[in-house]
C-alpha positions, 0 to 999 in steps of 0.5 A: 732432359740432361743425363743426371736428372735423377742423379742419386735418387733412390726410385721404386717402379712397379710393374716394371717388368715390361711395357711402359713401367720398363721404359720408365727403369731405363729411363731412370737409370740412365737419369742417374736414378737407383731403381728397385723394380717391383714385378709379379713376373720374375722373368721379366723383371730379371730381363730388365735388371741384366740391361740396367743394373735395377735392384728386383723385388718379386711380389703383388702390389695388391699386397698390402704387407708385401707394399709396406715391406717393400718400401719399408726394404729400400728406405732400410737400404737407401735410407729414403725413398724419393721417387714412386711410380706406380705403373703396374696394371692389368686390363679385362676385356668386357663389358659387364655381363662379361665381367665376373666377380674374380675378373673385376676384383682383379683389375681393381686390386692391382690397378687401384689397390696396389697404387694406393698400397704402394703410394701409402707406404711410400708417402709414411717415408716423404712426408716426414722429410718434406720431399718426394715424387709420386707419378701413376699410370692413369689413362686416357679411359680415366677420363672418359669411358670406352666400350669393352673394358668396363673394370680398366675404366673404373680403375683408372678413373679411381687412380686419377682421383687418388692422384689428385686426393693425394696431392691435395693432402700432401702439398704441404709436405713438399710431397708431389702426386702427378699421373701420366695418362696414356693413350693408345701405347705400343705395349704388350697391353694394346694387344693382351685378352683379346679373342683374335690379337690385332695384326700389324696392319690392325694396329696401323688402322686404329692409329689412322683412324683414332689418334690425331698424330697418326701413329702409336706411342712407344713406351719411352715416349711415355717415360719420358713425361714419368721422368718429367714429372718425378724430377726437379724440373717438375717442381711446381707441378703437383695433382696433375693429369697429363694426357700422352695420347697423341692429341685424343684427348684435345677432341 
């Protein structure tokens, strides 16, 4: 994909900061894109800034206000928003009993709240101009259930039924709603909330074991399908789902 495919366009990345949502910054940036970086984590997120020369904006995407003026913040700046993509995301390791309340609305406020508040923001911006580009970070749990991590399924399973809501609601308009479903992704995520964090050896292991290709994703992997997705080349492409799991789901 040419250097400038987002040549100009002004785009807000949530959860920025580290893992999957940085790789897609980098990738946008160096599309030609001008980037906002939206994070919890200002250390993180000014890491990435000093590398790319994306624009940092600290807050919580379960936030509505905090959503509504960040977006409302770049249109003042840039005069539109063309691209959103929402990968910020959090996961609880449990299963039911081991989900309490606190545990569960956390996953659900940042995960599904946040894409919803932040889509909502951005989507009173792109409809009235008749263009746009929503991507989410849904997940191959979206899809199908896993053990252990009850709340990060449900969440993702409710992101991809936003996704395909929106795009319905907002054809139309010109708007385009898609999501990257990721599957197992060498991020600080794979390893996060776990009793006893896998080694290299265990990671190798699930890789053999789990994914037809053999290996785990890297984050510009993924990146580059979000930047496929938000870019013109993508244009007939809207309410999709797209798998980035190394051939899991095809079994």
């Amino acid at each position: 994909m040419s250097s400038g495919t987002l040549a100009g366009q002004v785009a807000v990345v949530t959860g920025g900061a580290s893992g999957m949502g940085a790789a897609t910054v980098r990738a946008f940036i160096e599309a030609g894109a001008v980037v906002t970086l939206v994070d919890r984590d200002e250390a993180g997120a000014r890491r990435v800034a000093h590398e790319t020369g994306a624009v940092v904006v600290v807050g919580d995407v379960s936030d509505p206000e905090f959503c509504d003026g960040s977006v409302d913040a770049v249109v003042a700046t840039h005069g539109c928003i063309d691209v959103l993509v929402n990968a910020a995301g959090v996961i609880h390791r449990a299963a039911a009993p081991g989900t309490d309340d606190d545990d569960w609305r956390r996953v659900m406020s940042v995960n599904v709240d946040g894409v919803f508040y932040m889509s909502r923001a951005a989507l009173r911006h792109m409809a009235p101009r008749g263009s746009g580009s929503v991507v989410n970070f849904g997940s191959i749990w979206g899809g199908v259930g896993a053990a252990g991590v009850l709340a990060y399924c449900a969440s993702k399973g409710a992101v991809h039924q936003i996704t395909r809501s929106m795009a319905l609601d907002h054809a139309v308009e010109g708007v385009r709603i898609n999501a990257v479903a990721p599957g197992h992704i060498d991020t600080p995520m794979l390893v996060s909330e776990r009793d006893t964090p896998p080694t290299a050896a265990d990671l190798e292991e699930l890789a053999e074991a789990t994914i037809p290709m053999k290996r785990l994703a890297q984050s510009d992997e993924v990146a580059r399908v979000v930047l496929f997705l938000a870019s013109e080349e993508a244009r007939y492409v809207t309410g999709a789902i797209v798998p980035v799991d190394g051939g899991i789901s095809a079994g």
